[in-house]
C-alpha positions in Angstrom: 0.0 0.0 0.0 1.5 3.4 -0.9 1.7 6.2 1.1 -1.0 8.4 -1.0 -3.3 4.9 -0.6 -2.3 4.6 3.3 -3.2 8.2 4.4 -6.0 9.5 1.9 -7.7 6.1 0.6 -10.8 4.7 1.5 -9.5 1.9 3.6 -10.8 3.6 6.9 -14.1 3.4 5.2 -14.0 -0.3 5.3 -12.6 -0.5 8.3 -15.5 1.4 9.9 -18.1 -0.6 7.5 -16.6 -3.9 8.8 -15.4 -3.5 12.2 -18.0 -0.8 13.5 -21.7 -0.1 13.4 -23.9 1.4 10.8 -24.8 4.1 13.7 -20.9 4.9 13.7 -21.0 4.8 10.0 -23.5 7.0 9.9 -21.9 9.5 12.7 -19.1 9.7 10.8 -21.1 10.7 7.7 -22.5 13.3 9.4 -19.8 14.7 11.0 -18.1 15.0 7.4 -21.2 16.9 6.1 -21.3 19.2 8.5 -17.8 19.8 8.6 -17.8 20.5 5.0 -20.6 23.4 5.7 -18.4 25.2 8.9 -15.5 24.8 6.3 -17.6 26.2 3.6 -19.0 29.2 5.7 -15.4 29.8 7.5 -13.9 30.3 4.0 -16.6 32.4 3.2 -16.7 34.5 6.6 -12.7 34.9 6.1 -12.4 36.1 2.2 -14.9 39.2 3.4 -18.1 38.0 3.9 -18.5 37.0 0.1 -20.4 34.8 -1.6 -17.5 32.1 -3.2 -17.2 31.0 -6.4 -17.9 27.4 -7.5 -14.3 27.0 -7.6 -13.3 28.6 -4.4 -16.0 26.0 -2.8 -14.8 23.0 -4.8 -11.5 24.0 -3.8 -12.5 23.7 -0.2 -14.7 21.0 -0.1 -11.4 19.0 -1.3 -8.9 20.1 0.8 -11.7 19.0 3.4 -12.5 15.6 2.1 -8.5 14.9 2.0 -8.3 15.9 5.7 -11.4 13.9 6.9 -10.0 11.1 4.7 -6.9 11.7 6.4 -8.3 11.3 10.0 -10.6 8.2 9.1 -7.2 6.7 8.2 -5.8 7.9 11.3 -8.6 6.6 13.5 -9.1 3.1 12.2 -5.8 1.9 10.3 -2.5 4.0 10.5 -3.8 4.8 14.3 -4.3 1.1 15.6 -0.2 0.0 15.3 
């Protein structure tokens, strides 16, 4: 498993699918969604209280899914050595 695969893939995902419960599944679902809005509404609070562009919000909405994948990978793979 590379290092891209390791930290950013989707293995925590089937980690949680197999070793937890749907409710935890679920939890964690949430808790991305709403994360993604307080990053969303953070960006736009910071660049001036401006509507962003679709780009500006795709560009966010990334960078947060890579960090949430991040610490999904954390919790239930790279964390558990």
């Amino acid at each position: 498993m590379g290092f891209i695969q390791q930290w950013f893939g989707f293995n925590g995902w089937k980690s949680l699918s197999t070793k937890g419960s749907i409710f935890a599944t679920i939890f964690y679902r949430i808790l991305f969604v709403l994360g993604l809005a307080v990053s969303i509404i953070t960006y736009s609070y910071a660049s001036g209280g401006d509507d962003p562009s679709l780009i500006w919000i795709t560009i966010v909405g990334l960078t947060w899914f890579l960090i949430f994948q991040f610490l999904i990978n954390l919790i239930f793979i790279n964390g558990s050595r």
